[in-house]
N, CA and C atoms as an extended XYZ file, in Angstrom:
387
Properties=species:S:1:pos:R:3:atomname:S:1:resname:S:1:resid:I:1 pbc="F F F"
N       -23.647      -32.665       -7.070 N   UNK     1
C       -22.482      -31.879       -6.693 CA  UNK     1
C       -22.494      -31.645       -5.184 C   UNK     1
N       -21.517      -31.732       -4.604 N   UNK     2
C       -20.817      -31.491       -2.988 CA  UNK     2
C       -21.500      -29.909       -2.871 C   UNK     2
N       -22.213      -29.788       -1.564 N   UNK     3
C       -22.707      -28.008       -1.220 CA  UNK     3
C       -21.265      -27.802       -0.224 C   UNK     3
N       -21.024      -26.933       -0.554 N   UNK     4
C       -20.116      -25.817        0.112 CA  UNK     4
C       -20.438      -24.771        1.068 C   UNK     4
N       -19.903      -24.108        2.149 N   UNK     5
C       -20.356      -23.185        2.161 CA  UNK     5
C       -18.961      -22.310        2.899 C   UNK     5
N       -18.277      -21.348        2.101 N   UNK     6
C       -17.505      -20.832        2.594 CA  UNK     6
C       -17.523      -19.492        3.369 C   UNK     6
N       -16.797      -19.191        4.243 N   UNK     7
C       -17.065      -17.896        5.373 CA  UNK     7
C       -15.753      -17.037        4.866 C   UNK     7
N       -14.781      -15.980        4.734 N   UNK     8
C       -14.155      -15.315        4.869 CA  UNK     8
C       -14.572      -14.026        5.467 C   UNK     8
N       -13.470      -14.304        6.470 N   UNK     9
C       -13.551      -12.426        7.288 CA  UNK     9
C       -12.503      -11.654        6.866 C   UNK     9
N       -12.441      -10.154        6.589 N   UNK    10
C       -11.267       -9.269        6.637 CA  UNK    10
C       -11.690       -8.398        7.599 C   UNK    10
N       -10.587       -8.410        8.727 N   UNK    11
C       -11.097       -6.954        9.829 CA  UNK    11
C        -9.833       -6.346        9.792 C   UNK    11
N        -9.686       -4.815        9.710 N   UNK    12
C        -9.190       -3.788       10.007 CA  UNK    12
C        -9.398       -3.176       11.443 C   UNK    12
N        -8.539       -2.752       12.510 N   UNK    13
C        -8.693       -2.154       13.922 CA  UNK    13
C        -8.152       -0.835       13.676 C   UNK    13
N        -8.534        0.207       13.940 N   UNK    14
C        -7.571        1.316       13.889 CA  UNK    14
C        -7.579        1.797       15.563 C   UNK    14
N        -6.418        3.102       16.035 N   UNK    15
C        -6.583        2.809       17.571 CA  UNK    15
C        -7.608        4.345       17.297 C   UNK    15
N        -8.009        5.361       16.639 N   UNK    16
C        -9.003        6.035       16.871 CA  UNK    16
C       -10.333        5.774       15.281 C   UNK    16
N       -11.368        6.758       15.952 N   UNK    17
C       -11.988        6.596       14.578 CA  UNK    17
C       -11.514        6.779       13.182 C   UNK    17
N       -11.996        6.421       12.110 N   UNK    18
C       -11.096        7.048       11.047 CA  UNK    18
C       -12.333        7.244        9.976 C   UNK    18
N       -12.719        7.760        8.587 N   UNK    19
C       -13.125        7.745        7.911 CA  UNK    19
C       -12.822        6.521        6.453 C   UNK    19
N       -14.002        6.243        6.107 N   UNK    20
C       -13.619        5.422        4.875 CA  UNK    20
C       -13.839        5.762        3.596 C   UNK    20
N       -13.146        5.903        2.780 N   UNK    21
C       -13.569        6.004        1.405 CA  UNK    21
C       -14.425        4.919        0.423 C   UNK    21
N       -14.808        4.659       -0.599 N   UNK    22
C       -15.158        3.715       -1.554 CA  UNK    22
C       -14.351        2.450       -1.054 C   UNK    22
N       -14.954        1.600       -0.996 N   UNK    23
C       -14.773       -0.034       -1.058 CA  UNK    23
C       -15.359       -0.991       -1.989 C   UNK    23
N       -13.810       -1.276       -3.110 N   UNK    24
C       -14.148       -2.670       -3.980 CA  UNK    24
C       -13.928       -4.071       -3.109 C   UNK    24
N       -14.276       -4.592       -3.696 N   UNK    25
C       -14.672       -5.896       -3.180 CA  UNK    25
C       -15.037       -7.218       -3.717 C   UNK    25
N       -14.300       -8.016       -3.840 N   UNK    26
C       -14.194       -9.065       -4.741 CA  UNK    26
C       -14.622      -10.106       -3.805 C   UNK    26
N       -15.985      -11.008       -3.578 N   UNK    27
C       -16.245      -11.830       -3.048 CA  UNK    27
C       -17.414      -12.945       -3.175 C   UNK    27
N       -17.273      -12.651       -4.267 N   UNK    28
C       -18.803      -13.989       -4.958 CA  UNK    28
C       -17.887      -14.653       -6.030 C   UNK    28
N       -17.678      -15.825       -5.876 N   UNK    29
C       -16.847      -17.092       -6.770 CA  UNK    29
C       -17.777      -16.585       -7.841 C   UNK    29
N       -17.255      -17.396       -8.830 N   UNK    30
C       -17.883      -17.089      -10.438 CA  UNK    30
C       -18.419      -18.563      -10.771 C   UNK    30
N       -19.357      -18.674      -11.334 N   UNK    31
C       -20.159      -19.694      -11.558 CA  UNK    31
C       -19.813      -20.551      -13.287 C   UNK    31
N       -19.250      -21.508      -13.121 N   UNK    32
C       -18.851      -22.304      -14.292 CA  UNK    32
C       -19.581      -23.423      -14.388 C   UNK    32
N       -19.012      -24.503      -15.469 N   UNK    33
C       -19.590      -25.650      -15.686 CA  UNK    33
C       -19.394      -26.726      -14.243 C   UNK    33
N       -18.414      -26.119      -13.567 N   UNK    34
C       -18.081      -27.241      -12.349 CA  UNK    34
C       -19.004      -26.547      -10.961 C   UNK    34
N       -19.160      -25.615      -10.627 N   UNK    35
C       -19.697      -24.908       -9.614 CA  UNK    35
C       -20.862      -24.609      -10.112 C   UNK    35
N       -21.879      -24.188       -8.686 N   UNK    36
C       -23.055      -22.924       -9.691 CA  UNK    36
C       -23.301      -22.484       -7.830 C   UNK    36
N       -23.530      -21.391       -7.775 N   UNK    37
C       -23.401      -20.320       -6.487 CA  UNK    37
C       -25.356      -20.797       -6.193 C   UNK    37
N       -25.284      -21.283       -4.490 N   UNK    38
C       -26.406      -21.262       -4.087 CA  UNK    38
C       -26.736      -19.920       -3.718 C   UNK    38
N       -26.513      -19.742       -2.529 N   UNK    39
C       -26.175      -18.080       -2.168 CA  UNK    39
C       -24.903      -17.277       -1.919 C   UNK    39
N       -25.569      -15.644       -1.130 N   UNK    40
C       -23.881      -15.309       -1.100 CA  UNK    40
C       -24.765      -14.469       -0.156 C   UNK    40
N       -24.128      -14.027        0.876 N   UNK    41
C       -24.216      -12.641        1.953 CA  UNK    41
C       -22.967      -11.830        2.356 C   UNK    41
N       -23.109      -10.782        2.508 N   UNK    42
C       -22.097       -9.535        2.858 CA  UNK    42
C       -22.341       -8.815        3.903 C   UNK    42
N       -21.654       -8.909        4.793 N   UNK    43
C       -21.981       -8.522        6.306 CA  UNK    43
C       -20.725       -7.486        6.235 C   UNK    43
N       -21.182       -6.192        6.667 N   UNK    44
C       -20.218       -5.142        6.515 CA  UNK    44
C       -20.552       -4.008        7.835 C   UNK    44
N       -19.168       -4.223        8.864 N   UNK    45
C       -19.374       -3.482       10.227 CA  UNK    45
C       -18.156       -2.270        9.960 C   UNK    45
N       -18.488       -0.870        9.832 N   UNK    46
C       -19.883       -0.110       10.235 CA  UNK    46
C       -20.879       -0.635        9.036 C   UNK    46
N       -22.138       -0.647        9.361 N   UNK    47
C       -23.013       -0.247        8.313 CA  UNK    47
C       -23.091        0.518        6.957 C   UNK    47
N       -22.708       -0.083        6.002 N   UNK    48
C       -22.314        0.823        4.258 CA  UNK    48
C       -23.544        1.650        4.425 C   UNK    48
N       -23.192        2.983        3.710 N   UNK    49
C       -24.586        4.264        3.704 CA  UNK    49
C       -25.448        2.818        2.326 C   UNK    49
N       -24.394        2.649        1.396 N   UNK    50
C       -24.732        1.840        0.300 CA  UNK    50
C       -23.831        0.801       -0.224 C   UNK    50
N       -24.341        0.083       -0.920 N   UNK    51
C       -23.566       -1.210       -1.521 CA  UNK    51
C       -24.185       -1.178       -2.935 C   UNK    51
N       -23.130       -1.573       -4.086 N   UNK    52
C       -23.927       -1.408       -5.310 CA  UNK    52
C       -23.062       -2.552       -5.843 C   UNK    52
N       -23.487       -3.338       -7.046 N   UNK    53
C       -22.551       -4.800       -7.312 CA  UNK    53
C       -22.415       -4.354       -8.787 C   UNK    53
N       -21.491       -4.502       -9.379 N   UNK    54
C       -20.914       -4.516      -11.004 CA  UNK    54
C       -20.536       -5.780      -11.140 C   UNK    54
N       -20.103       -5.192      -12.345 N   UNK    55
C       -19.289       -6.872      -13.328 CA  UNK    55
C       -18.154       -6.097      -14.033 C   UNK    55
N       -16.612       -6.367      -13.543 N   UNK    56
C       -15.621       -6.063      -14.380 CA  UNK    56
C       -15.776       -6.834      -15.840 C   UNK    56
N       -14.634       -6.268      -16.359 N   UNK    57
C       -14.639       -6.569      -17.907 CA  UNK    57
C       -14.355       -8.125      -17.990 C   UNK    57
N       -14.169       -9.156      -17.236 N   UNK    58
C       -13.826      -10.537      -16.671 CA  UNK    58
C       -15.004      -11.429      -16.353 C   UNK    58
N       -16.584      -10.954      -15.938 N   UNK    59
C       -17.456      -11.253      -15.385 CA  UNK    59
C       -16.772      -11.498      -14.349 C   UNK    59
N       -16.360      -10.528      -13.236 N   UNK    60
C       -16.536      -11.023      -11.698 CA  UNK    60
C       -17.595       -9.919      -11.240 C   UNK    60
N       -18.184      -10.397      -10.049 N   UNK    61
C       -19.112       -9.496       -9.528 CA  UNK    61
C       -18.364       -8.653       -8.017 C   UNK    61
N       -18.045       -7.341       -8.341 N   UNK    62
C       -17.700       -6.597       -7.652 CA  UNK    62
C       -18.472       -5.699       -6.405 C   UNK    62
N       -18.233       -5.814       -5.487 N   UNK    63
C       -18.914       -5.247       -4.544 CA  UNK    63
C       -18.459       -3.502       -4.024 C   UNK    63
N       -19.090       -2.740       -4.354 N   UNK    64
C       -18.842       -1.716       -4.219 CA  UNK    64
C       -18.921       -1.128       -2.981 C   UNK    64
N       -18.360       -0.917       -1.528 N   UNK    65
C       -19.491       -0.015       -0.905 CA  UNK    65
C       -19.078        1.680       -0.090 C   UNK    65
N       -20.196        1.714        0.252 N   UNK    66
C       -19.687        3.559        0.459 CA  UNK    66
C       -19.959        3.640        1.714 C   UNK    66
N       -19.462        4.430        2.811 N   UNK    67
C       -20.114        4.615        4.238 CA  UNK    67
C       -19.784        6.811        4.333 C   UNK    67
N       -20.986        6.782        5.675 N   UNK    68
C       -21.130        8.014        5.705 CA  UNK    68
C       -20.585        7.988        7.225 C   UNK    68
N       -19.911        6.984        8.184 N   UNK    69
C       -19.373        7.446        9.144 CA  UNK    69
C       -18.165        7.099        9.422 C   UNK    69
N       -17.494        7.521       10.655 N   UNK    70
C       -16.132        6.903       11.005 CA  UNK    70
C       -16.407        6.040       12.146 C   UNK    70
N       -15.203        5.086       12.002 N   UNK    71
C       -15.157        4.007       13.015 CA  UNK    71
C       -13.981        3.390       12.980 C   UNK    71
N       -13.313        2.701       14.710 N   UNK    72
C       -12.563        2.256       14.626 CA  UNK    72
C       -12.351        0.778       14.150 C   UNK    72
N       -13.311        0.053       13.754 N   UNK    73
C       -12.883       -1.223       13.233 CA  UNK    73
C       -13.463       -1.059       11.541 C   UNK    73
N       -13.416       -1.534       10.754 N   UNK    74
C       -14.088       -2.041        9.567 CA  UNK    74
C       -14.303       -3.711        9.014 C   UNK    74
N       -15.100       -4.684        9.123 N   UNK    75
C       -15.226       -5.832        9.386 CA  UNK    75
C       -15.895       -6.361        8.092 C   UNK    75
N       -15.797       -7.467        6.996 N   UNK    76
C       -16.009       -7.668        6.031 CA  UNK    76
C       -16.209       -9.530        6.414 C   UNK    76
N       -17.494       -9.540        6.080 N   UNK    77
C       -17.662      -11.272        6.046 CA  UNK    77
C       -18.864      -11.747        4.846 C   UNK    77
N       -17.901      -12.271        4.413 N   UNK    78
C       -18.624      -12.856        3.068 CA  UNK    78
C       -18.997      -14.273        3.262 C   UNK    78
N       -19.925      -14.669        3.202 N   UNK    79
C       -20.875      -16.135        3.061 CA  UNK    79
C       -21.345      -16.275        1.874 C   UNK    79
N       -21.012      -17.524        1.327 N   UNK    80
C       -21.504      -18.398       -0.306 CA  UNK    80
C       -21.515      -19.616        0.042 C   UNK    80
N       -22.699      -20.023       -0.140 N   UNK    81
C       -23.112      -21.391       -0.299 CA  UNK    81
C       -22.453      -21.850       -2.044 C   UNK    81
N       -22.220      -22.868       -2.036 N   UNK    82
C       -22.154      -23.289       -3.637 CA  UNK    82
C       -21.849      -24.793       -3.784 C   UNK    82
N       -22.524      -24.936       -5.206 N   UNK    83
C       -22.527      -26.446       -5.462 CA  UNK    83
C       -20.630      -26.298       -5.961 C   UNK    83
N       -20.291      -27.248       -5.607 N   UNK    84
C       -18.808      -27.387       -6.180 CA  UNK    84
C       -18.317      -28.985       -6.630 C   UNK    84
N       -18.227      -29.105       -8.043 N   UNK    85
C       -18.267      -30.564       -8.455 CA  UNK    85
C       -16.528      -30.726       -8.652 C   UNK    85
N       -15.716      -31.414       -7.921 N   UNK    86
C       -13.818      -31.247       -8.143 CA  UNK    86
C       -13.771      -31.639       -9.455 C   UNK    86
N       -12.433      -31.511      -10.197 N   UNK    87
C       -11.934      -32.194      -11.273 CA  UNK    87
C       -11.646      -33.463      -10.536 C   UNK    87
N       -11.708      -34.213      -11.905 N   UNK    88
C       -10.895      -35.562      -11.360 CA  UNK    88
C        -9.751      -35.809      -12.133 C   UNK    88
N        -8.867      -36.529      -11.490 N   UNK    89
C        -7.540      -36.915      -12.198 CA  UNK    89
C        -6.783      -36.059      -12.428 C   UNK    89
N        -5.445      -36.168      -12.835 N   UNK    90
C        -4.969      -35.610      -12.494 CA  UNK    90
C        -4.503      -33.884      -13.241 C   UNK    90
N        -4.166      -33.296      -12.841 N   UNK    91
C        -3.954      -31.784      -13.480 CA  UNK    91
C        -2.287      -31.803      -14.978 C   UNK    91
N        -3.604      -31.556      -15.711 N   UNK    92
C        -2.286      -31.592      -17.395 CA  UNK    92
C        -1.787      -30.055      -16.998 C   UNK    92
N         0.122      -29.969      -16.975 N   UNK    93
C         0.432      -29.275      -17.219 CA  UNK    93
C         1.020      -29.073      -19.031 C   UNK    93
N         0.730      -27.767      -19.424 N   UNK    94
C         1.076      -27.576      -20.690 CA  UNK    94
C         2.521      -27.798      -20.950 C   UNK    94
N         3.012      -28.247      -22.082 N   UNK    95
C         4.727      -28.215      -22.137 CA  UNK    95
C         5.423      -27.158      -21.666 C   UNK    95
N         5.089      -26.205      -22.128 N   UNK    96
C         5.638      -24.820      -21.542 CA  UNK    96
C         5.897      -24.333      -20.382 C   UNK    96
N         5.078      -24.883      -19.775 N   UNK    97
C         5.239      -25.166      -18.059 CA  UNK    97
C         6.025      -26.143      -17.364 C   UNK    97
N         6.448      -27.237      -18.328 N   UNK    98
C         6.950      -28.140      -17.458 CA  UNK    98
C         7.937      -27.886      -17.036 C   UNK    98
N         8.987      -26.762      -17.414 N   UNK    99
C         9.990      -26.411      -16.569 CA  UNK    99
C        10.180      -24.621      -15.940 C   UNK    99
N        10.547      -24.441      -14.589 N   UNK   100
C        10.348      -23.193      -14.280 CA  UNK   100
C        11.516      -22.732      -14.235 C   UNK   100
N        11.762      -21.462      -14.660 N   UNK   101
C        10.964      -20.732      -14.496 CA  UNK   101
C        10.485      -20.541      -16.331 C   UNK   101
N         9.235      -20.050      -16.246 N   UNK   102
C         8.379      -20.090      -17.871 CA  UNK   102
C         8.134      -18.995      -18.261 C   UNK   102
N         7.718      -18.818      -19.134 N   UNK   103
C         7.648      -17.228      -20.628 CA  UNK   103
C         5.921      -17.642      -20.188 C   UNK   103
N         5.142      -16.863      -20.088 N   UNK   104
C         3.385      -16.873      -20.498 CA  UNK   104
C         3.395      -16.374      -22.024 C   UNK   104
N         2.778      -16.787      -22.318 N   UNK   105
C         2.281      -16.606      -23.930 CA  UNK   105
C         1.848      -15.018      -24.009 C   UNK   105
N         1.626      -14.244      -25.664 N   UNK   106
C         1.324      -13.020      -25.146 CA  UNK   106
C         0.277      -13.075      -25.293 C   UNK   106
N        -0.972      -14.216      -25.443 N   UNK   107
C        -2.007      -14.069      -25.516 CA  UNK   107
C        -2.671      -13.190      -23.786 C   UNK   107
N        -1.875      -13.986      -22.461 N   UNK   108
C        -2.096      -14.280      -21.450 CA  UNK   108
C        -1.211      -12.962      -20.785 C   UNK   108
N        -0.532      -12.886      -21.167 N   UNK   109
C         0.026      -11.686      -20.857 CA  UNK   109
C        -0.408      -10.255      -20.615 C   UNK   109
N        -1.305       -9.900      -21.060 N   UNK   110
C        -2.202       -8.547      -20.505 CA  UNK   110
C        -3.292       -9.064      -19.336 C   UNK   110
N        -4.151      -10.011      -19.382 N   UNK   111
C        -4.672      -10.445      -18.007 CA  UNK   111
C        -4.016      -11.166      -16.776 C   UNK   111
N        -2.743      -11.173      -17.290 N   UNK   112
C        -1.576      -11.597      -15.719 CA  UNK   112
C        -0.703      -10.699      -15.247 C   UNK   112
N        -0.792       -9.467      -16.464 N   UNK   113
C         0.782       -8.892      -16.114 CA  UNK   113
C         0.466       -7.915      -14.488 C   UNK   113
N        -0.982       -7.763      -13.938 N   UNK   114
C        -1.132       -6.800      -12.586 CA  UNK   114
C        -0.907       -8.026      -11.813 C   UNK   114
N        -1.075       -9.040      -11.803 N   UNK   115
C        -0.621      -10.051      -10.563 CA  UNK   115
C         0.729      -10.605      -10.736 C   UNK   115
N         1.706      -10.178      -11.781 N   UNK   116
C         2.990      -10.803      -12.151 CA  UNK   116
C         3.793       -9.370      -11.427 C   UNK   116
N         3.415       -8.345      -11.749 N   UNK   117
C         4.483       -7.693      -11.236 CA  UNK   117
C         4.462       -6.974       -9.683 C   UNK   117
N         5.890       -6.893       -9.488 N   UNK   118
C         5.655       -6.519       -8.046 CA  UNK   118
C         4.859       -5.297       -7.448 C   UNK   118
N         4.281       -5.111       -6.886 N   UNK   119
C         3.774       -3.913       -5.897 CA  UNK   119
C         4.806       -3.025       -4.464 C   UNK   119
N         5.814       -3.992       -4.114 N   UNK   120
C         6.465       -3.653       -2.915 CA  UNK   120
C         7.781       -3.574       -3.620 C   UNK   120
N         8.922       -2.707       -3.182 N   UNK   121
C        10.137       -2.791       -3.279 CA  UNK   121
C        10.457       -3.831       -2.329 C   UNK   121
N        11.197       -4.902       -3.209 N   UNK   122
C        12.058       -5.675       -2.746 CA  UNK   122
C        13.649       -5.686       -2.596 C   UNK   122
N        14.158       -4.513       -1.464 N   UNK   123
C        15.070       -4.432       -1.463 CA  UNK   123
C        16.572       -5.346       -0.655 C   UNK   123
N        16.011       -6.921       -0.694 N   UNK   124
C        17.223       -7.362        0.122 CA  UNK   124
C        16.672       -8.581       -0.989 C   UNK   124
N        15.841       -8.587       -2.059 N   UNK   125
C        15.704       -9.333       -3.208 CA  UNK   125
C        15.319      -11.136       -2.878 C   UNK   125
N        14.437      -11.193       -1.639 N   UNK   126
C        14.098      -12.124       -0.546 CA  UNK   126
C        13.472      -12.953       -1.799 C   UNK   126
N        12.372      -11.956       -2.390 N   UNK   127
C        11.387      -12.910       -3.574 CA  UNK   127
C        12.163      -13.285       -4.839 C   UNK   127
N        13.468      -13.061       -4.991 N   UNK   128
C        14.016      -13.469       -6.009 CA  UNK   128
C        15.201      -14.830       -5.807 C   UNK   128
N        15.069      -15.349       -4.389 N   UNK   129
C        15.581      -16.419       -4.060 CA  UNK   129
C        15.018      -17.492       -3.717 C   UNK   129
């Protein structure tokens, strides 16, 4: 299998100090029959007082962390090495899909419906064109 190694940064600037509350954190790929995770690092500016990792009800591994000061930036860089083997050929879409817009099944329907519905008022209805 092909080694990987991916970097993502998230930085926040604020123009004075600010305080932070609890930080989730979603940043270790999940390990299947096609992948398997060499490593992973979490570089977190200010310094977390703590970091603690769970597993939602999904197996993802969640990164928790807590800080005890204020600061004007907050800086998040995640590093994972990983084996990553591609599919080959080409991608089967299901019948149901072959034309859009599509119904999801209700099997699928309680683990899509927080990324299906909107979060923002869309009031000039931009995402519906």
């Amino acid at each position: 299998m092909p080694l990987l190694t991916i970097q993502h940064t998230t930085q926040y600037n604020y123009r004075q100090p600010v305080g932070f509350g609890e930080h989730r954190m979603m940043v270790r790929p999940l390990e299947s029959y096609d992948q398997r995770l060499i490593s992973a690092e979490l570089d977190i500016t200010p310094k977390p007082k703590d970091v603690r990792w769970l597993h939602d009800v999904f197996g993802n591994s969640v990164a928790v962390a807590r800080f005890d000061q204020r600061s004007t930036v907050l800086k998040v860089v995640s590093t994972v090495s990983m084996e990553h083997e591609p599919a080959g050929g080409p991608i089967e879409v299901e019948d149901y899909a072959q034309q859009f817009p599509f119904t999801y099944s209700s099997e699928d329907m309680p683990d899509l419906l927080r990324s299906i519905e909107r979060h923002h008022v869309d009031h000039y209805r931009v995402v519906d064109n």
